[in-house]
Residue, then its C-alpha position, 0 to 999 in steps of 0.5 A: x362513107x356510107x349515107x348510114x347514120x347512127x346515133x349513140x347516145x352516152x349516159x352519166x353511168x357510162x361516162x362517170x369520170x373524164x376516164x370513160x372518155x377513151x371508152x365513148x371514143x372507142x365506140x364511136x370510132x368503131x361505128x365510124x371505122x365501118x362506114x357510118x356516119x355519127x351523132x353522140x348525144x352525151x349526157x354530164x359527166x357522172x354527178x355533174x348534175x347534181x353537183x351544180x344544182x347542189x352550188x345553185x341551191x347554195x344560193x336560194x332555196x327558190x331558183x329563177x327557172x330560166x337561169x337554173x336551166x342555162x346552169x344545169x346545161x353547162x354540164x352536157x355542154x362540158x362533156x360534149x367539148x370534152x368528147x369533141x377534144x378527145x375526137x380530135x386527138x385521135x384524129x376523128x374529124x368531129x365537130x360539137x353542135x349545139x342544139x341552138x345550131x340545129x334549131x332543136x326545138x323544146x316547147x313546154x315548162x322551162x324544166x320539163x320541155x319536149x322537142x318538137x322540131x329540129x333543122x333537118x336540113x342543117x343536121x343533115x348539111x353538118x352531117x355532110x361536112x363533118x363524119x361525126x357530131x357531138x351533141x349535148x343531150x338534155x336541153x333545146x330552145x323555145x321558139x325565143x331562143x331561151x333554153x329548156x330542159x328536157x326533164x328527167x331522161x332529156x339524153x335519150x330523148x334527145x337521142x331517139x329524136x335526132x335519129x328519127x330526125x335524120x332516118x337513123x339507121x339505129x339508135x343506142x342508149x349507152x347506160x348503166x353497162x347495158x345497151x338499148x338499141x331503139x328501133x327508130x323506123x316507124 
C-alpha cells in the first residue's frame, strides 16, 4: 500500500439512487486497487435533503436550528453507512467515520458553518488501519460538540479540507457526470 491518499468526494447527482452505490464502489476500488489509499466524502443519496427538510417543515414553519442541523445530517450519514456496507460486500476493508470521530472542526452560524480544524493525527492513525474511509460530507461540530452544517456545497468542502488535512495527493468532486480534480498542493 502506497502512503498516497486521494480523496473522492460523491455528490447527489452522482448517487441519485442506492443504484449508483455499485458505481461509487468502483471508482474507489479502482484507486485502491492501485495502491492508494481513500477517503469518499459522500453527499445524500439524491433529494434526501430536500426531502427531510420538506417533513421537517411539516411541523413548523420556524425550525430550532440546531435540531434542524442533526436532521438534515442523517442524510450523508445514511449514504456514508450505505457506501460502507457496499465496501464490505465486495470485501474492501472500510470503515464509515464521523467527523465527530476526526474532530472535524466547524466554527460559524449552526446552518452555515466552515471547518476549520480536523485530528490530523487520528485521520492519519485510522488511515494507517483501515485502506479506505467513508466520511459524511457536509456537517462538523463546534468546539461543544453541537453539529453544524457546512451550508450549500459542505461535501466538497469537506472533501477539499481533509485532502489538504492529510497532503492529499488529489482531490476529486464526483457530480453532475463530470469530474473536478482539485489541486490540493498549496
Amino acid at each position: 500500500m502506497r502512503d498516497s491518499v486521494v480523496v473522492l468526494k460523491f455528490g447527489s447527482s452522482v448517487l441519485r439512487t442506492r443504484g449508483d452505490l455499485p458505481s461509487a464502489v468502483h471508482e474507489i476500488y479502482r484507486w485502491y486497487r492501485d495502491g492508494h489509499r481513500v477517503i469518499a466524502v459522500v453527499s445524500a443519496i439524491g433529494n434526501a435533503t430536500d426531502l427531510l427538510l420538506a417533513s421537517a417543515r411539516d411541523f413548523a414553519a420556524d425550525l430550532e436550528p440546531y435540531t434542524l442541523a442533526e436532521l438534515l445530517a442523517t442524510g450523508e450519514r445514511a449514504s456514508a453507512a450505505l457506501l460502507g456496507i457496499a465496501l464490505d460486500r465486495v470485501g474492501v476493508r472500510a470503515r464509515v467515520v464521523d467527523p465527530r470521530d476526526i474532530g472535524l472542526l466547524a466554527l460559524g452560524t449552526v446552518l452555515d458553518s466552515e471547518p476549520v480544524g480536523v485530528d490530523r493525527d487520528r485521520l492519519k492513525s485510522l488511515l494507517t488501519e483501515f485502506p479506505v474511509l467513508v466520511v459524511p460530507g457536509f456537517f462538523g461540530f463546534d468546539e461543544k460538540k453541537r453539529l453544524h452544517l457546512l451550508g450549500r456545497g459542505g461535501s466538497d468542502l469537506t472533501a477539499a479540507f481533509l485532502a489538504s488535512a492529510v497532503g492529499a495527493t488529489r482531490c476529486r468532486l464526483i457530480k453532475d457526470l463530470w469530474l473536478h480534480d482539485i489541486n490540493v498542493a498549496a
